[in-house]
Residue, then its C-alpha position, 0 to 999 in steps of 0.5 A: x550629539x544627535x548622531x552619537x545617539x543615533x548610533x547608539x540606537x542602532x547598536x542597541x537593535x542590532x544586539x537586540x535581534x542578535x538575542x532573540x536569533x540565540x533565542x529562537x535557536x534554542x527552541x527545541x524544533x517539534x515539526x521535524x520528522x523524528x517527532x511525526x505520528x504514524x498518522x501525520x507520517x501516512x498524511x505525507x505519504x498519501x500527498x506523495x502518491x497523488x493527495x486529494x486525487x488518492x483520497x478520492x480513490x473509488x476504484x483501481x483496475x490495474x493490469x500486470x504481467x510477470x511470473x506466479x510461483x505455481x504454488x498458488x495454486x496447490x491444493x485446487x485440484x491436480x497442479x500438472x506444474x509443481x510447486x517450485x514452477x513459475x507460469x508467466x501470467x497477465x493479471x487484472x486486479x480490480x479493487x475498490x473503496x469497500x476493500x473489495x477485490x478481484x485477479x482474474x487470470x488471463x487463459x494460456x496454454x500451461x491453466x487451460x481453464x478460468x482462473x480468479x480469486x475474489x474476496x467479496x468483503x466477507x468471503x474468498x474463493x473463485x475458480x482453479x482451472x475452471x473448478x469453482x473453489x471457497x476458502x475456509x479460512x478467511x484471513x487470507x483473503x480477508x487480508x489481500x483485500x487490507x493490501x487495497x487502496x483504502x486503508x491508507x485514506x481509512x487510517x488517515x481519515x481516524x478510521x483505523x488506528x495507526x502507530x509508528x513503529x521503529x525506523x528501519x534502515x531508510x524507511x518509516x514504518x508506520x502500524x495500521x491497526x483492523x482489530x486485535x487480530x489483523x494489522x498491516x504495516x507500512x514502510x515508507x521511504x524516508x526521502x519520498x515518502x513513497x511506500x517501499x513495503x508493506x506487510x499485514x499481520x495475523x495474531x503478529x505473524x507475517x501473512x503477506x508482504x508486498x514490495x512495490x518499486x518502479x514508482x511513476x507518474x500515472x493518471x496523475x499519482x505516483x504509483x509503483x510499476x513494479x510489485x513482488x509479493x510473498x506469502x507466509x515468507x514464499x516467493x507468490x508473485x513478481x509483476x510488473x504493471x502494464x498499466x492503471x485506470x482509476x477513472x473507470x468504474x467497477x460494477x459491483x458484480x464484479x467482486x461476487x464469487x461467480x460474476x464476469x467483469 
C-alpha cells in the first residue's frame, strides 16, 4: 500500500513539473536581441571592442599607412596631382576623450610641405603643403571628430541620445543623436558586435562614412586594422593601421591649430 502511494506521489510531481516546463515556455523571451534598445545594443558592442578598458579610453594615437585620394587636398592651393590621384601616405591620428583630434601627415617627395588637419573642438584647419589653411564650415570638421572614440562611451553613458534604426543585412544599426542637425549611426555586426560601419549625418544627409574591418587584439581591445573612409560619397581614404597606443598621453597642445606634437 505504502509503495502504491508512493508512486502515486511521485507521478503527480513528475506531471507537476511537466506543467510548469509548458509554462515557462510559453513566456514570451523579453531579452533576446530583436527586443534590444539602441543603448543596450552599444552597451554590448562596447563589451566586444575592450569593456572597462574602452570605457576608460583618454586618448588614441593610431598610426596608419595607405592611399589618400588627392582630392583632400583640393581648393588649399595648387593640387600638382588631380583630383582622381591617389598619394600613398603614413598618417598619425591623435584623438581624445573631448573629441579633439589630429592627422599629421608624414613628409614625401609628391607633398613637399607640412601637411595636418586639426579639429581643436570648436575650429578645423592646419596646413596644405605648408600653407596654413581654416575651414569656414565647421561640420565637417566638427563631424571627423563625432567619428572619435567617445561618442560611443557618451551614448552609453545617456549623454547622447541614441535610437535603434532597422537591421540591415547582418548588422544592427543603432542612431546617435549630437543635436538636431548632427547624428552618427552605427552598423554593427550582428555575431560579434563589432562595428562594421559608421556614418554621420548633417541635416540627414550622409557626410562621412568609414568602414572598419580587420578587427585584432591590440592593447587589450578588439580594434579594427583596417579603415576605408568617404566623403560626401567619394572614395577619401583606405588605410591600413600599423599600429595603436592608447597608453601614452596626448598634450593638450597637440590639437591646437599651430602646435607641434
Amino acid at each position: 500500500m505504502l509503495r502504491k502511494h508512493s508512486a502515486r506521489r511521485v507521478l503527480i510531481v513528475m506531471c507537476c513539473l511537466a506543467l510548469i516546463g509548458l509554462a515557462i515556455g510559453s513566456i514570451p523571451r523579453t531579452n533576446s536581441a530583436a527586443e534590444f534598445t539602441g543603448r543596450e545594443i552599444l552597451s554590448v558592442t562596447r563589451i566586444a571592442h575592450g569593456g572597462a578598458d574602452y570605457a576608460n579610453l583618454q586618448y588614441a594615437t593610431v598610426k596608419a599607412s595607405g592611399f589618400v585620394n588627392a582630392v583632400a587636398f583640393g581648393g588649399m592651393g595648387a593640387n600638382p596631382l588631380g583630383g582622381m590621384a591617389e598619394v600613398k601616405l603614413n598618417i598619425t591620428d591623435y584623438q581624445d576623450k573631448q573629441l579633439r583630434r589630429r592627422l599629421e601627415v608624414a613628409p614625401t617627395a609628391t607633398l613637399p610641405g607640412r601637411t595636418y588637419l586639426v579639429f581643436t573642438g570648436s575650429t578645423g584647419g592646419g596646413m596644405i603643403f605648408g600653407n596654413e589653411f581654416r575651414v569656414r564650415e565647421a561640420a565637417a570638421s566638427r563631424h571627423w571628430g563625432m567619428m572619435g572614440f567617445d561618442t560611443l562611451n557618451r551614448a552609453i553613458e545617456g549623454q547622447l541620445v541614441s535610437a535603434r534604426q532597422k537591421d540591415e543585412g547582418n548588422d544592427y544599426v543603432v542612431e546617435v543623436k549630437f543635436n538636431a542637425d548632427d547624428t552618427v549611426r552605427y552598423w554593427i555586426n550582428m555575431q560579434t558586435f563589432l562595428i562594421d560601419k559608421i556614418t554621420t549625418r548633417f541635416r540627414s544627409q550622409v557626410l562621412i562614412e568609414e568602414e572598419r574591418s580587420n578587427y585584432r587584439r591590440a592593447d587589450c581591445m578588439m580594434l579594427p586594422f583596417h579603415v576605408v573612409t568617404r566623403l560626401q560619397g567619394q572614395p577619401l581614404a583606405d588605410l591600413d593601421i600599423v599600429s595603436y597606443d592608447l597608453k601614452s598621453t596626448v598634450p593638450a597642445a597637440t590639437f591646437t591649430l599651430t602646435a607641434t606634437p
